[in-house]
N, C-alpha and C positions, 0 to 999 in steps of 0.2 A: 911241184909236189902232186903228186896223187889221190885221187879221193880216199881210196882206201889203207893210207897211209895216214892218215888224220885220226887223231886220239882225241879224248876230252880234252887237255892240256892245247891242242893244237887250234881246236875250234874257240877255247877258252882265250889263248891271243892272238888269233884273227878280229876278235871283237874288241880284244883291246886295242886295236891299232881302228877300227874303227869310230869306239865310244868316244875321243874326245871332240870328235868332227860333229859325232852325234849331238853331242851336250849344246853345241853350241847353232846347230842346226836352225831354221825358221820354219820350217815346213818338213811334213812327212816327204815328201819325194826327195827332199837332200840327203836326209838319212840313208833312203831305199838305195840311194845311184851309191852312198859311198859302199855300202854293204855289197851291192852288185860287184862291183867292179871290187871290193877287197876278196871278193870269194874265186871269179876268174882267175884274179893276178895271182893269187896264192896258189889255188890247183890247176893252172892253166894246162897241165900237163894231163887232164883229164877233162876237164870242165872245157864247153865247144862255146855255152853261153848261158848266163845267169838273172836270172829275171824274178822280180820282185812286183807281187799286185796286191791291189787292197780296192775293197768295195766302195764306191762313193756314192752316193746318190744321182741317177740323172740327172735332175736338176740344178746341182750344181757343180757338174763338169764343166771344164772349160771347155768356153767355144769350139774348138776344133774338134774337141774329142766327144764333144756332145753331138757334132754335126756326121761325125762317122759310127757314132753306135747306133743315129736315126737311121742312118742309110742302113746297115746291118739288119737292124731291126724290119725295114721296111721290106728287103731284100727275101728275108724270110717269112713274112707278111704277119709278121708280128707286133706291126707298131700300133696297133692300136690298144697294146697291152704295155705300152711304153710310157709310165708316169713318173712324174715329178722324183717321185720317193722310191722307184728301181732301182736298186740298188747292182750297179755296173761294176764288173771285175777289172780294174783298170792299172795301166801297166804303169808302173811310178821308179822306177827304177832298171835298170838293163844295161850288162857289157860283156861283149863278146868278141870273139877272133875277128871279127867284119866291124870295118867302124861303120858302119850303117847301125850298126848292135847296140851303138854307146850312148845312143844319144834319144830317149823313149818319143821325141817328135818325128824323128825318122821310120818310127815304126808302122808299116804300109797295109798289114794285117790284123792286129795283135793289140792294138788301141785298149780296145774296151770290150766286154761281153757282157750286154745289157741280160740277166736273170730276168727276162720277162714271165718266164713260168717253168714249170717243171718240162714240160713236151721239148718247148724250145731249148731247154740247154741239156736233155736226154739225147736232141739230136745229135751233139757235138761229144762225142764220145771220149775224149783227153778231159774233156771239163766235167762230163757226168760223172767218170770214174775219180778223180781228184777229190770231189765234193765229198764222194761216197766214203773213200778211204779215207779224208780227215774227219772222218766223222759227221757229216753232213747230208742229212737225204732229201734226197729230191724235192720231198712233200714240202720241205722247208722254203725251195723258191714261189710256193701258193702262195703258204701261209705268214711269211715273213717273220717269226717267231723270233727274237730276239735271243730267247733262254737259250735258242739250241746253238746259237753262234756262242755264246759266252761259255757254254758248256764244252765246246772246241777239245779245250787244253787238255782235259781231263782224260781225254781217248787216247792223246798222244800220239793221233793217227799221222801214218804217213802215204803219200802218195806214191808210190813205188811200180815202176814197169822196168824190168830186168833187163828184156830184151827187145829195144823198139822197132826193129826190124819185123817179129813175129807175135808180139801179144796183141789179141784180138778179145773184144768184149763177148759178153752173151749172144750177141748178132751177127758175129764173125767180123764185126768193123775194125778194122787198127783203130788204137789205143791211141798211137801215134799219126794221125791222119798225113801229116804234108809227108811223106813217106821220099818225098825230092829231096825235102834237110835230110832224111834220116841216110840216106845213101849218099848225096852228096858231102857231105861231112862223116860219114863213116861212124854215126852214130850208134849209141848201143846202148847203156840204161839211159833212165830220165827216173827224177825222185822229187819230191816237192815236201816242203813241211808245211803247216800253218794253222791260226790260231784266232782266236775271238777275242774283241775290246770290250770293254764296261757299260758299252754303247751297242753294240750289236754288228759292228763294222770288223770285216775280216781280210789276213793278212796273210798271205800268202809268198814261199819263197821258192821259185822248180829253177833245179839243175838239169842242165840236159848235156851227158858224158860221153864221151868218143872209147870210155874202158865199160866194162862189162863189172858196175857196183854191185859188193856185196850188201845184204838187205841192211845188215848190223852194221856195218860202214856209215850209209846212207841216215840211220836212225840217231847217230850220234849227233846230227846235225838237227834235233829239237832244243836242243839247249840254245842252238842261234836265235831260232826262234824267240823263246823268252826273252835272252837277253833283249833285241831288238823292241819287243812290245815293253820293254819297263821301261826303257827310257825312251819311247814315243806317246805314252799312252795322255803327256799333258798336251801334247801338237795332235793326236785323233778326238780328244775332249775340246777342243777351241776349234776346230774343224780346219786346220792350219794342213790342209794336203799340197798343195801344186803350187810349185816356185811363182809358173806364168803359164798362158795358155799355149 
């Protein structure tokens, strides 16, 4: 199926075919990977790869992933703004046409993206624009504010680039930086939803589509969203993220 053939109704039992996996789930990353891969398999016909992130704190990522967001961080000589309590956009779920895609330890790039400050994640133009459109600004990776993650839902923002071949920020940057996927895969929109916990921890879901999504298409897909956060929200309160490291 098609993205832009998906109705309320259709988004409404993709989750059902999810939720009972979910209920029974032990960690938020189990939930994330069945979600990923129920959203593929259903619009495969659109959908190139599906990825699901949520903030954790530095300090308690796991090993591997703690050891590649330092590198990252150091990389851009950032680490000395790299504490305990940074909260990392970390990949918990992912599946896609490449089995390299299905499995979030495989991922060579895409790990984690330690919010060290607002400069360092303005550089990275896909993540500053993301932030922006769910309603999250920048000032927010300073100040760490929790109200403004929790206030998320309320904007209903979506992340939306139409065309990732040509959309360029205020700087003339692509939107879409690895610009090798975007032609290698004959890519064309990318859309992301996502949302705030009771905690201040956020959740994030980006499609990235080989068809040209309509924005209203795209936007039907906050209701995933919710669904997902109601039945994780007692696994992000017991801090129950990551199967294993």
């Amino acid at each position: 199926m098609k993205i832009e053939q998906a109705t309320a109704s259709t988004i409404t039992e993709l989750w059902g075919k999810v939720e009972p996996r979910a209920q029974q789930s032990k960690c938020l990353e189990e939930t994330a990977q069945e979600l990923a891969t129920a959203l593929h398999t259903q619009f495969q016909e659109s959908v190139v790869l599906a990825r699901v992130y949520f903030t954790v704190p530095f300090g308690t990522l796991p090993g591997t992933n703690k050891a590649f967001v330092q590198s990252l961080a150091e990389s851009a000589g950032a680490a000395s703004n790299l504490k305990a309590t940074t909260p990392v956009l970390s990949l918990i779920g992912t599946h896609g046409q490449e089995a390299d895609w299905n499995d979030r330890r495989k991922s060579k790039g895409h790990v984690g993206i330690p919010l060290v400050s607002s400069a360092f994640v303005d550089a990275i133009p896909m993540i500053s624009r993301l932030l922006k459109e769910l309603g999250v600004p920048l000032d927010w990776v300073d100040t760490q504010d929790a109200e403004v993650i929790k206030k998320m839902d309320r904007a209903a923002g979506l992340f939306f680039v139409e065309n990732a071949a040509e959309a360029t920020d205020h700087q003339g940057r692509k939107i879409i930086p690895a610009q090798d996927f975007v032609s290698g895969y004959n890519l064309k929109s990318v859309f992301g939803v996502g949302g705030g916990y009771a905690g201040g921890q956020m959740l994030v879901i980006v499609l990235f589509c080989r068809d040209l999504i309509p924005r209203a298409a795209a936007e039907r897909f906050v209701a995933l969203r919710d669904a997902f956060k109601g039945n994780t929200s007692s696994l992000v309160e017991t801090a129950k993220i990551f199967s294993a490291a």
